[in-house]
N, C-alpha and C positions, 0 to 999 in steps of 0.2 A: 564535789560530792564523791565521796570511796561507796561504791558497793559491798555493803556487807551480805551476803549469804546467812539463811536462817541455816543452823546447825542441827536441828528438830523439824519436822512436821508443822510444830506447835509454837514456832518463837520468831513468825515475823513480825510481831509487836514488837519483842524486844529488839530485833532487826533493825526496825526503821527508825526507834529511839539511838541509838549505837548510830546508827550514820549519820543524824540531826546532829548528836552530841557528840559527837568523834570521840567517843568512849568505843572500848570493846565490848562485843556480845555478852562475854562474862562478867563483867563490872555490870551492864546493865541488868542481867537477869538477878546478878545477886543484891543493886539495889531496887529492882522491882518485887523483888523475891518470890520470883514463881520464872518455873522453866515452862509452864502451860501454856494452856491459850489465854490472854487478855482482852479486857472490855476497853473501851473509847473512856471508859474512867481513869483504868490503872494506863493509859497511855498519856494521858494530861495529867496525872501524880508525876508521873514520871519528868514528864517537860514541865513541871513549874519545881520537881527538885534539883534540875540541871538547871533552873534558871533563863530557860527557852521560853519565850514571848511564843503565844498560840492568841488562835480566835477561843471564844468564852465556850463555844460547843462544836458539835458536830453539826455540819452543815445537807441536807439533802439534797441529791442533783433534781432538778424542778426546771419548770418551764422561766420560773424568776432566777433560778442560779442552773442553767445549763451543763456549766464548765467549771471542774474545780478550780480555785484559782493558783498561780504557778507555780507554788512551794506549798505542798498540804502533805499529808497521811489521807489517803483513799481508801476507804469502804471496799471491799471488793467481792461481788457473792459469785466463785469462780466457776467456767464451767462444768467443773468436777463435784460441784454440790455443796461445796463449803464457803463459810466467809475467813475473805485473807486482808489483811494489812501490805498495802507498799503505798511508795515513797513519788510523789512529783515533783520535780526538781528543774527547772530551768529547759521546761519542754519533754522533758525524760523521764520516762519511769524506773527506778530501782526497787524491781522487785527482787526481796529476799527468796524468793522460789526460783521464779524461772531466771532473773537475771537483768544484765539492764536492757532496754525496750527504747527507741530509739523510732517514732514511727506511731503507728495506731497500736493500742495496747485491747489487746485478741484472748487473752486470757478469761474472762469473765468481764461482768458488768459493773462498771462502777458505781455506786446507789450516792455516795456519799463523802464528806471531806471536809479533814481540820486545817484549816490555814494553819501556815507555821510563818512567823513574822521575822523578818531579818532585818 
C-alpha cells in the first residue's frame, strides 16, 4: 500500500479511495466529483466504480465487532473535533492527514469501518 496525503483539509475520502485504487488523488476527486467532504455513500460509489469488492455497509466498533477488521476505511471522529476518513492496511494505518502510523493509532477514536475485500 502507497500512502497518499490528502491535498485539502477536506479530501481524505478521496485519499483512501486513490490508495485502495492505485489511482491518483485527482483522477479520484474528478471521478468522485467533489473536492469536499464525503459521506460513507459517496466512498462505496466510488469502490463499486473502480470495481473494489467492499462489505455491503458501514460497520460500528461494538462489544460484537471490537476491532475493525485488517483492510477497512475507518470512521475517525479526531481529537480536533471532526470526522476523518483513513485507511487499515495489513496492521497499519494510512492516514491521509497525519501519515502512516505504525503502532497504536492516537489521533482520535475510531467509531466505525468498511471492510475492503482483496
Amino acid at each position: 500500500m502507497k500512502l497518499i496525503m490528502q491535498p485539502t483539509p477536506e479530501t481524505c475520502g478521496q485519499a483512501c479511495i486513490a490508495m485502495i485504487s492505485e489511482k491518483t488523488i485527482e483522477e479520484v476527486i474528478k471521478d468522485m466529483k467533489t473536492s469536499g467532504p464525503t459521506s460513507i455513500g459517496q466512498l462505496i460509489e466510488a469502490l463499486d466504480f473502480y470495481g473494489i469488492k467492499h462489505a455491503e455497509r458501514n460497520t460500528r466498533i461494538s462489544k460484537k465487532n471490537p476491532v475493525p477488521h485488517e483492510f477497512s476505511i475507518l470512521t475517525v471522529h479526531t481529537n480536533n473535533g471532526y470526522t476523518h476518513w483513513t485507511l487499515l492496511y495489513d496492521g497499519k494505518y494510512y492516514d491521509p492527514e497525519f501519515g502512516l502510523v505504525d503502532g497504536e493509532y492516537t489521533y482520535g477514536k475510531i467509531t466505525s469501518f468498511l471492510e475492503i475485500y482483496i
